[in-house]
C-alpha atoms as an extended CHARMM CRD file, in Angstrom:
* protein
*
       219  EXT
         1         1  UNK       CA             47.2120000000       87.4900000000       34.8470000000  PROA      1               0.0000000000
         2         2  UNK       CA             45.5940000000       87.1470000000       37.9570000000  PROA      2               0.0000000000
         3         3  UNK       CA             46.0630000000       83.8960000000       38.4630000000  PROA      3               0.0000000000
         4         4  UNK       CA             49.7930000000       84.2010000000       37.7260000000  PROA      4               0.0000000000
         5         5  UNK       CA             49.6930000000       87.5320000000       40.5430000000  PROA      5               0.0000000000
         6         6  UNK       CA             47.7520000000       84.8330000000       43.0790000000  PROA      6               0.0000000000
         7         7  UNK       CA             50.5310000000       82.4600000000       42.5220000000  PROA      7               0.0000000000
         8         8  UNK       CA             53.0380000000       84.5990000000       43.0380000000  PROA      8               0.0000000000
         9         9  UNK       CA             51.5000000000       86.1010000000       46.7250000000  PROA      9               0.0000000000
        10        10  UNK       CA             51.3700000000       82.2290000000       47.4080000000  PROA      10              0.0000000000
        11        11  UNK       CA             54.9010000000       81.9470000000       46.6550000000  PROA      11              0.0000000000
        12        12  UNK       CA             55.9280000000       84.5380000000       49.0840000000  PROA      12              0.0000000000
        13        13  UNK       CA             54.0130000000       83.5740000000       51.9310000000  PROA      13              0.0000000000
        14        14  UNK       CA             55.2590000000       79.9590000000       51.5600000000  PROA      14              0.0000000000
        15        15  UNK       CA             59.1930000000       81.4910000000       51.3230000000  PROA      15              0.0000000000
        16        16  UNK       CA             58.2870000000       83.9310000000       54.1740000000  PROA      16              0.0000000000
        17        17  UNK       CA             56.9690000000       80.7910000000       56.3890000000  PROA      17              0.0000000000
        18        18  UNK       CA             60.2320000000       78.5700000000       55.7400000000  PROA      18              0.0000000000
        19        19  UNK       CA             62.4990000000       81.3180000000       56.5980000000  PROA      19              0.0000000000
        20        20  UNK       CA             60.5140000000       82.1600000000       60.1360000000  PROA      20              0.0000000000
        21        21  UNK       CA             60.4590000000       78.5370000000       60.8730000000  PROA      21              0.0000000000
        22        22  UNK       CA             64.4420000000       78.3760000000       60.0710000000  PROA      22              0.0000000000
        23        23  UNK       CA             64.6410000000       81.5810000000       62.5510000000  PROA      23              0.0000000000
        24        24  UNK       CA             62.7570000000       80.0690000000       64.8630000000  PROA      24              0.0000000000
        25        25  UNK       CA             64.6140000000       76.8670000000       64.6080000000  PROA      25              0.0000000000
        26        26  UNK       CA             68.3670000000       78.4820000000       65.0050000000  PROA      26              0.0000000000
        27        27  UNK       CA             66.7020000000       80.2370000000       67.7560000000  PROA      27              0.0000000000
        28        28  UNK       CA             65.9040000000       77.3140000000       69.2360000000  PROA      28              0.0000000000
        29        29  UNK       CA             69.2590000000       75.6990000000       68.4880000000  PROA      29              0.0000000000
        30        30  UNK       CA             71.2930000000       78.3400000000       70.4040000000  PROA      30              0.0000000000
        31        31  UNK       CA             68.9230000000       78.3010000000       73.3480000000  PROA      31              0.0000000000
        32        32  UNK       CA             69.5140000000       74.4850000000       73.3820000000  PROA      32              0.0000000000
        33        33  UNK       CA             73.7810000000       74.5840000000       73.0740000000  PROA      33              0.0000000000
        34        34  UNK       CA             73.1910000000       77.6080000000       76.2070000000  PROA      34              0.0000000000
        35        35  UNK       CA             71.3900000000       74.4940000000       78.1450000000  PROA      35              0.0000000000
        36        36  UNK       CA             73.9300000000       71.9520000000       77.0390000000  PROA      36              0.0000000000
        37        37  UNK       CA             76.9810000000       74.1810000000       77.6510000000  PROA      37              0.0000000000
        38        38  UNK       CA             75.4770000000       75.4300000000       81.2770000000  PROA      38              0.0000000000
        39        39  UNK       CA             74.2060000000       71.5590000000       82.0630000000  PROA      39              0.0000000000
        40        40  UNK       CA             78.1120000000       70.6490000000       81.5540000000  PROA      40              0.0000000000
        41        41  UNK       CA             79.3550000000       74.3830000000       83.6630000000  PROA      41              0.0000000000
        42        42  UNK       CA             77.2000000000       72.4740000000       86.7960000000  PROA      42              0.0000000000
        43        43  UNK       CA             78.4430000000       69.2440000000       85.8560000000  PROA      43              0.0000000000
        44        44  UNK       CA             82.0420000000       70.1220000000       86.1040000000  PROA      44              0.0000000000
        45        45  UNK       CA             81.5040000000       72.4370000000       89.4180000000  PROA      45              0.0000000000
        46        46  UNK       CA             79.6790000000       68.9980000000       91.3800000000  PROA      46              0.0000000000
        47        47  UNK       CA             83.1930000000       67.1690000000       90.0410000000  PROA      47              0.0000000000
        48        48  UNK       CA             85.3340000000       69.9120000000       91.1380000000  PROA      48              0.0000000000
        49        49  UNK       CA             83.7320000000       69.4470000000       95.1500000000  PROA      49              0.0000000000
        50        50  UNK       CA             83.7600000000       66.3060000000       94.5710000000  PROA      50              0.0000000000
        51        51  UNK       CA             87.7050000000       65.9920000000       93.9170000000  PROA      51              0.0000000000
        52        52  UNK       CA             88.3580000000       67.5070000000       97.8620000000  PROA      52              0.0000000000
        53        53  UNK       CA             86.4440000000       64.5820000000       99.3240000000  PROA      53              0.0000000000
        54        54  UNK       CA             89.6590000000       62.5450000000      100.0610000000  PROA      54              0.0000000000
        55        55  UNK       CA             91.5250000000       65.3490000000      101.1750000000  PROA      55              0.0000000000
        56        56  UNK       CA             89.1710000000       66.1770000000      103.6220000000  PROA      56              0.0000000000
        57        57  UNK       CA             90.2210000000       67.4780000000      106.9830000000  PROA      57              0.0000000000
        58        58  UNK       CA             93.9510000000       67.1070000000      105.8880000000  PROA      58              0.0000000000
        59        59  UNK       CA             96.2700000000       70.3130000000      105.5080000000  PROA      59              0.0000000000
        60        60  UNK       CA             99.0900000000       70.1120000000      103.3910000000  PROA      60              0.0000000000
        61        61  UNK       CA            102.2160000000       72.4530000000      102.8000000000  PROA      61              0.0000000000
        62        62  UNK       CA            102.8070000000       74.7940000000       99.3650000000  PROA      62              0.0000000000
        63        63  UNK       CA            105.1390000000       76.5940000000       97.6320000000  PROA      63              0.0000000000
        64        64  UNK       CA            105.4150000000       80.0200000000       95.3480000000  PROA      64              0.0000000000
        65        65  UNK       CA            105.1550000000       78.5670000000       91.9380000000  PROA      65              0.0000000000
        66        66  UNK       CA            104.9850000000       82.3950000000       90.2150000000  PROA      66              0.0000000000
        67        67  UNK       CA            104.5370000000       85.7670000000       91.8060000000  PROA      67              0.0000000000
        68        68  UNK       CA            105.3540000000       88.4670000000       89.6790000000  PROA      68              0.0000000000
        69        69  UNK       CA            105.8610000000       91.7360000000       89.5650000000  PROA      69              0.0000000000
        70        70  UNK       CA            108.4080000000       90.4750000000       92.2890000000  PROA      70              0.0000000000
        71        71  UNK       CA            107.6480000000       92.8910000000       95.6280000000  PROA      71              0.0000000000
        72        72  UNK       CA            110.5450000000       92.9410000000       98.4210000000  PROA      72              0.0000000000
        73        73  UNK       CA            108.1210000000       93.0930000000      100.8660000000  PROA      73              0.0000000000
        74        74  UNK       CA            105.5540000000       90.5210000000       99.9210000000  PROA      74              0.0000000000
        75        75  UNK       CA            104.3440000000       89.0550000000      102.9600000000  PROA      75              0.0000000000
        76        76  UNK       CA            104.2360000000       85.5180000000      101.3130000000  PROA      76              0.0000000000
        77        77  UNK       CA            108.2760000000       85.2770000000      100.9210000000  PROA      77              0.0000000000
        78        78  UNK       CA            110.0470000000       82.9490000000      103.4960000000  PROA      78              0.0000000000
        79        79  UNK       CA            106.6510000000       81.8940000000      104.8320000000  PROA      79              0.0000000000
        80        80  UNK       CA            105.1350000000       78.5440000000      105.7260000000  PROA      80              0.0000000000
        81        81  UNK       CA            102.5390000000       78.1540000000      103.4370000000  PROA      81              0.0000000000
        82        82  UNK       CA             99.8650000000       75.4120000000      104.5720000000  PROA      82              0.0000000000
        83        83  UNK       CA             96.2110000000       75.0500000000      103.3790000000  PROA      83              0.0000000000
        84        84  UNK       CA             94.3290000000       72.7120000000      105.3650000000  PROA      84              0.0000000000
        85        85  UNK       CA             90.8950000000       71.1790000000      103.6060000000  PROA      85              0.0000000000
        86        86  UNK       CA             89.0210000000       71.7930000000      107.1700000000  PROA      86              0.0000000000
        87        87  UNK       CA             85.7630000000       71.5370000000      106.5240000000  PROA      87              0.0000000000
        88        88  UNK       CA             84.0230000000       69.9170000000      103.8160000000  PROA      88              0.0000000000
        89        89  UNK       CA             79.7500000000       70.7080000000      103.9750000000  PROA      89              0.0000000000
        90        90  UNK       CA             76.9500000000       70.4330000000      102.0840000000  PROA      90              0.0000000000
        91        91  UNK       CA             77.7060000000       72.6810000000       99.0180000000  PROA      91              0.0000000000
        92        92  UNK       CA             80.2870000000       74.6030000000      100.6230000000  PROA      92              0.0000000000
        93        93  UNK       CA             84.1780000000       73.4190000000      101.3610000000  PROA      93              0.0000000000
        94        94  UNK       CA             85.9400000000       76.1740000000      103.8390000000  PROA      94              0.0000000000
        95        95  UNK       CA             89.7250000000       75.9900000000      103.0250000000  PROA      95              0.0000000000
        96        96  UNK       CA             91.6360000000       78.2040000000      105.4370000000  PROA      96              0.0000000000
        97        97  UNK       CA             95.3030000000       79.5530000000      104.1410000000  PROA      97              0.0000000000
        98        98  UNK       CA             98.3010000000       79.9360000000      106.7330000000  PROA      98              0.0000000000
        99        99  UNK       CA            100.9820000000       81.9280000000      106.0400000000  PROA      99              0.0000000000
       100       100  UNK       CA            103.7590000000       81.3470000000      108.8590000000  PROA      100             0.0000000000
       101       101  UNK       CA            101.6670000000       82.6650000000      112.0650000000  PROA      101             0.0000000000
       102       102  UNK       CA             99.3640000000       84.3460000000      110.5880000000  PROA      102             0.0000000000
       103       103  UNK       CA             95.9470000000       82.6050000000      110.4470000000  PROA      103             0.0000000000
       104       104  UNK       CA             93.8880000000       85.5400000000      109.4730000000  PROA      104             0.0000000000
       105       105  UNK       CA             92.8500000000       83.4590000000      105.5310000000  PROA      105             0.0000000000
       106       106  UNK       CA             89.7430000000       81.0710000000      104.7450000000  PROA      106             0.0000000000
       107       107  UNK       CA             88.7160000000       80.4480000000      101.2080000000  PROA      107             0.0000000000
       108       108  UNK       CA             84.9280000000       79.4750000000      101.0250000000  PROA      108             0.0000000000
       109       109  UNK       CA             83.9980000000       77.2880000000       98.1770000000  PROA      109             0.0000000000
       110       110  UNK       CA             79.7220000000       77.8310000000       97.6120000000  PROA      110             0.0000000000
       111       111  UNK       CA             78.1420000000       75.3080000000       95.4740000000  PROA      111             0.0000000000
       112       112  UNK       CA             75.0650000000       77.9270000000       93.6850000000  PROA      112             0.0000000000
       113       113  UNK       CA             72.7560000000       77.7950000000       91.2760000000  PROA      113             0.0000000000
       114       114  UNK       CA             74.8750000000       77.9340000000       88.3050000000  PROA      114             0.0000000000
       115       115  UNK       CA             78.3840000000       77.0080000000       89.4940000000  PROA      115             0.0000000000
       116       116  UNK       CA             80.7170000000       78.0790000000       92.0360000000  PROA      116             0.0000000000
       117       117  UNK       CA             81.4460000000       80.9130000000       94.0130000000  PROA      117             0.0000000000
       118       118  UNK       CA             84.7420000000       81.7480000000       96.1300000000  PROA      118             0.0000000000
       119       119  UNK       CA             84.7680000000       84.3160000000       98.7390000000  PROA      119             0.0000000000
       120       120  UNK       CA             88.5140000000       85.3500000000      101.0330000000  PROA      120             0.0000000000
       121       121  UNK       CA             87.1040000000       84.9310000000      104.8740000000  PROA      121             0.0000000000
       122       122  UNK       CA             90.0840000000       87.5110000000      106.1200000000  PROA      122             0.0000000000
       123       123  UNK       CA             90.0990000000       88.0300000000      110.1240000000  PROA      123             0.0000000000
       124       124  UNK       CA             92.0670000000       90.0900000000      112.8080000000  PROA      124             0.0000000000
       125       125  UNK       CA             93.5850000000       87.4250000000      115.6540000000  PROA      125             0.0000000000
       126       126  UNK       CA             90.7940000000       88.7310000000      118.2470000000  PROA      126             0.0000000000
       127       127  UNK       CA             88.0570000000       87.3400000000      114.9140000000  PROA      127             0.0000000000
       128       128  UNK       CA             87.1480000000       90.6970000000      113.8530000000  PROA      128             0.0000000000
       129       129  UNK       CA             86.7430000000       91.4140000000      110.3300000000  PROA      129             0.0000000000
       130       130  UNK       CA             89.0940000000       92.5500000000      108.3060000000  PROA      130             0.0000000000
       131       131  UNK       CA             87.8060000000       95.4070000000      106.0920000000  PROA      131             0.0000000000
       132       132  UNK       CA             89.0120000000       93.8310000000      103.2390000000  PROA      132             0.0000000000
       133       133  UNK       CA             86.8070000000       90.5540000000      103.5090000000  PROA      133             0.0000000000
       134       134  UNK       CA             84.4000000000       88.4950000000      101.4770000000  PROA      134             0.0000000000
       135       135  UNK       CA             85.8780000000       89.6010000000       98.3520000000  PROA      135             0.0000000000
       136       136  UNK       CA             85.7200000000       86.9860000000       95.3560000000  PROA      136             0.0000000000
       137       137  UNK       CA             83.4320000000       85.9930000000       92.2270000000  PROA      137             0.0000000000
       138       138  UNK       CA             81.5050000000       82.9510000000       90.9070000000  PROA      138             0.0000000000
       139       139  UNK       CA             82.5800000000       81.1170000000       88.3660000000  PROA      139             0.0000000000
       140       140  UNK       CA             81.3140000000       81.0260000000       84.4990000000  PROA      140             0.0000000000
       141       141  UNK       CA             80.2620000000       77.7820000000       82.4830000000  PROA      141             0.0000000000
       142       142  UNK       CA             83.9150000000       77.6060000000       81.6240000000  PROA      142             0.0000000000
       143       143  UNK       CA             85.1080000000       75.6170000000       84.3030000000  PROA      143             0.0000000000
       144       144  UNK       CA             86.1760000000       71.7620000000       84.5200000000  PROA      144             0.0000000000
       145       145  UNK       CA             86.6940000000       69.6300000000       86.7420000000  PROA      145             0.0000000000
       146       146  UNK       CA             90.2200000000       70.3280000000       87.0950000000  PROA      146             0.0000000000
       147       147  UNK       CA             90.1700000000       74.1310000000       86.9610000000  PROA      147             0.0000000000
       148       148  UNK       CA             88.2430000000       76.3370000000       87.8140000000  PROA      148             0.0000000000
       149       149  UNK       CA             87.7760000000       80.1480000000       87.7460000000  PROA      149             0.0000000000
       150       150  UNK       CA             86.3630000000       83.3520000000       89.4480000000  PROA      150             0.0000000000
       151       151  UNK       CA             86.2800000000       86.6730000000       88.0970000000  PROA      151             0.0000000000
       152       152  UNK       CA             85.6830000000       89.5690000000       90.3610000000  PROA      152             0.0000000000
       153       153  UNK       CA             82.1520000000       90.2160000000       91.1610000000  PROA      153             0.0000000000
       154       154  UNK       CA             80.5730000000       93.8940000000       91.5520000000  PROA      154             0.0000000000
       155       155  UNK       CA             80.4460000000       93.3480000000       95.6070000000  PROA      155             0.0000000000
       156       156  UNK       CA             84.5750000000       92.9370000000       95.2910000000  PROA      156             0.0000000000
       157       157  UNK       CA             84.9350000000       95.9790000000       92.8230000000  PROA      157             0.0000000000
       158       158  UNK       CA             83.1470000000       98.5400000000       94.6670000000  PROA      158             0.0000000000
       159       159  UNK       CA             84.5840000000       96.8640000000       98.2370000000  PROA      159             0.0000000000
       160       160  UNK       CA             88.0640000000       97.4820000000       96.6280000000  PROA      160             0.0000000000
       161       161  UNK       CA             86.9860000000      101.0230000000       94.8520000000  PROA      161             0.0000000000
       162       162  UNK       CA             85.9190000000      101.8510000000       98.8380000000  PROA      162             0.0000000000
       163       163  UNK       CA             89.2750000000      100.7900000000      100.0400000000  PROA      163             0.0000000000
       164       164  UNK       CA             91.5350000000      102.2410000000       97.2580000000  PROA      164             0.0000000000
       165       165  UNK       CA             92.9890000000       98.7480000000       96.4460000000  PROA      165             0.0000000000
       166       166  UNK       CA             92.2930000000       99.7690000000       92.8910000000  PROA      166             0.0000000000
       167       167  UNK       CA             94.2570000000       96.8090000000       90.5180000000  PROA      167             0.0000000000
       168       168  UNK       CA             92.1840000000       94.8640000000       92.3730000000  PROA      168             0.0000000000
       169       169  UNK       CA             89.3900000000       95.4350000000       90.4560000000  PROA      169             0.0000000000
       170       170  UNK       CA             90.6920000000       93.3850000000       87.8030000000  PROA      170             0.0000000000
       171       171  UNK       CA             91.1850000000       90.3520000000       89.7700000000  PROA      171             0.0000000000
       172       172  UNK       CA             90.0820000000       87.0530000000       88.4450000000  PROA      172             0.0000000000
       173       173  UNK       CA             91.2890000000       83.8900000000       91.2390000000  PROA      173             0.0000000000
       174       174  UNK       CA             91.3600000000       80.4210000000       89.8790000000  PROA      174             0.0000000000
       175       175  UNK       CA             92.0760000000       77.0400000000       91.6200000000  PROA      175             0.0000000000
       176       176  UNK       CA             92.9050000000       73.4840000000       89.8040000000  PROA      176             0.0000000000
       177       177  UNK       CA             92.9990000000       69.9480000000       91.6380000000  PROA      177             0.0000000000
       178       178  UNK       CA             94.5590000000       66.9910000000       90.6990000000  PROA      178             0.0000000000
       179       179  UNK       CA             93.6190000000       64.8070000000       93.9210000000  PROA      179             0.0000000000
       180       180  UNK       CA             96.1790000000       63.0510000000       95.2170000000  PROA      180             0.0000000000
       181       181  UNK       CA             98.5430000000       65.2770000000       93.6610000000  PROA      181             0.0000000000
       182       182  UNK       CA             98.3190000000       69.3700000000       93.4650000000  PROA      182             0.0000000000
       183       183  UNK       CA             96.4900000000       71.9270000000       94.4210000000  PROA      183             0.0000000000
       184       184  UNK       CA             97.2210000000       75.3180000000       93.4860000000  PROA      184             0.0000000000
       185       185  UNK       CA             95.3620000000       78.6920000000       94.4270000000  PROA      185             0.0000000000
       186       186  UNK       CA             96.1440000000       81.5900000000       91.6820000000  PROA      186             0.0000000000
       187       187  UNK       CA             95.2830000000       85.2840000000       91.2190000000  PROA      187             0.0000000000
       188       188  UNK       CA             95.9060000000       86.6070000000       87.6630000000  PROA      188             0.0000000000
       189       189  UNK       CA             94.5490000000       90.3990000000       86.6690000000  PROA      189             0.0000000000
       190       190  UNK       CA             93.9380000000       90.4110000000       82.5620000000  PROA      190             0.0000000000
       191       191  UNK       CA             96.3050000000       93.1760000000       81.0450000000  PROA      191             0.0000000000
       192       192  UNK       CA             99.0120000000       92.8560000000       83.7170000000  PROA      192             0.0000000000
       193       193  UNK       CA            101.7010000000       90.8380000000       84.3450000000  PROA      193             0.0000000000
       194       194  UNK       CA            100.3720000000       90.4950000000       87.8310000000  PROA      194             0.0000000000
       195       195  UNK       CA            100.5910000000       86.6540000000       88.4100000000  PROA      195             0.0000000000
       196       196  UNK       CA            100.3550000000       84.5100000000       91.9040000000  PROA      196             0.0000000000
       197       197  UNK       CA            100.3740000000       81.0050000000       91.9490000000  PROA      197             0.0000000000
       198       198  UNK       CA            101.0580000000       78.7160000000       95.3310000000  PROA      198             0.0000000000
       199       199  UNK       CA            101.0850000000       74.8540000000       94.4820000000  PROA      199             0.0000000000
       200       200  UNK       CA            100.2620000000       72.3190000000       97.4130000000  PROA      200             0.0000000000
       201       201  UNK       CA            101.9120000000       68.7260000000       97.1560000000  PROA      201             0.0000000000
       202       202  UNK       CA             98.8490000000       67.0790000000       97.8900000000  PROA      202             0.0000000000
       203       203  UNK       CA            100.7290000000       63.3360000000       98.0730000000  PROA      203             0.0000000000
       204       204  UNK       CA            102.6170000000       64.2530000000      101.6450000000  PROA      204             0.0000000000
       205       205  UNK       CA             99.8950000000       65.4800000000      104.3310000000  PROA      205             0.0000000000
       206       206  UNK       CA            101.2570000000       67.9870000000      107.4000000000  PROA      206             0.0000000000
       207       207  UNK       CA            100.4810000000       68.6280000000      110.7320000000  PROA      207             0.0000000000
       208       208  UNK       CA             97.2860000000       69.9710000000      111.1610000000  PROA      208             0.0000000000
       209       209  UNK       CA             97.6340000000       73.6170000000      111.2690000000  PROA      209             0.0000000000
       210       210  UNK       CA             96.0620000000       76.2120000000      114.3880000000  PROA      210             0.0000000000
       211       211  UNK       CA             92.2090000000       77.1440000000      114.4280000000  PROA      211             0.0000000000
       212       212  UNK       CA             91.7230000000       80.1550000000      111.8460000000  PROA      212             0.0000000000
       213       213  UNK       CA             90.8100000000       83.2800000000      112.7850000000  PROA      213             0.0000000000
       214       214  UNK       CA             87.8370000000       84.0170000000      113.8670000000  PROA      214             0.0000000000
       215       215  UNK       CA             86.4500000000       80.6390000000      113.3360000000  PROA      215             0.0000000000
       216       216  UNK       CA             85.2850000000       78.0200000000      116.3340000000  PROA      216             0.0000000000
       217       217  UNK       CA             87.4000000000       75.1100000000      116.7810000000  PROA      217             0.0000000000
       218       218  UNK       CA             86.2780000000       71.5140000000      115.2890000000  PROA      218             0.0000000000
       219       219  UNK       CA             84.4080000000       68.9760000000      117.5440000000  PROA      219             0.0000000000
């Protein structure tokens, strides 16, 4: 009887050693798809800078693709709408957005850590601050090398809580690339049919548009 009891302890420990090695090896199979999925996330974010590289210092016009709910007094209607790829760093692309005379718009493209961030530069004409300024997010492991996007970050949310621009809090911006083709800058908010979308024609370059806001001139 005892050795049928000893046996049987054996038998346990062995089972209870397979299963903590299968544990530890499912454990060790999620932290490896995290690696591979955030390895590919950087990947596509290097190929997404990458794709502005032959539009650099060229502006070119856009057009409304979507904007709904539709607003009578949206102050992109009638406009010119020109984004000019001004200035293309290391790890950062600064992309202001004109909108007929007013210069006041620079999207900032960060390369960090884990993706991409986008922050809206907004300035007065004397290069003051706007209060509502550096708003934006950084981007998930979602993104490709087409598309990517950026959810509102806490900074934005309790900028826009200050400010009372509530829906904003739900924001989440994306931009896609096809070089040589489009470019379109969108705002979405999840659980609304709030939808903006401006698409560039990225084959027919424009005059190069007036210094931003608030920003020096080129040399």
């Amino acid at each position: 009887m005892s050795q049928f009891i000893t046996g049987v302890l054996h038998q346990r420990t062995w089972l209870t050693s397979i299963s903590f090695a299968v544990v530890l090896s499912a454990c060790g199979g999620a932290d490896q798809t995290h690696s591979i999925a955030a390895d590919a996330g950087t990947a596509a974010a290097d190929q997404f800078m990458a794709a502005f590289q032959q539009h650099c210092g060229l502006a070119y016009q856009g057009r409304i693709a979507v904007n709904t709910p539709v607003n009578p007094d949206d102050a992109f209607a009638g406009q010119t709408l020109v984004m000019h790829v001004r200035e293309c760093l290391d790890g950062e692309l600064r992309i202001p957005f004109h909108v007929g005379d007013d210069h006041s718009r620079t999207w900032i493209i960060t390369r960090t850590d884990t993706g991409l961030r986008l922050k809206h530069d907004h300035r007065h004409e004397d290069g003051s601050e706007d209060i509502l300024t550096q708003y934006g997010g950084d981007t998930n492991t979602e993104g490709s090398a087409s598309r990517q996007e950026f959810p509102v970050d806490q900074f934005s949310i309790d900028l826009f809580l200050r400010e009372g621009s509530t829906a904003s809090v739900a924001n989440v911006w994306a931009m896609e690339i096809e070089p040589g083709n489009q470019f379109v800058y969108e705002l979405s908010r999840p659980g609304s049919d709030r939808m903006f979308r401006v698409a560039f024609d990225l084959t027919a370059p424009v005059a190069t548009p007036p210094t931003p806001w608030g920003h020096p001139p080129l040399n």
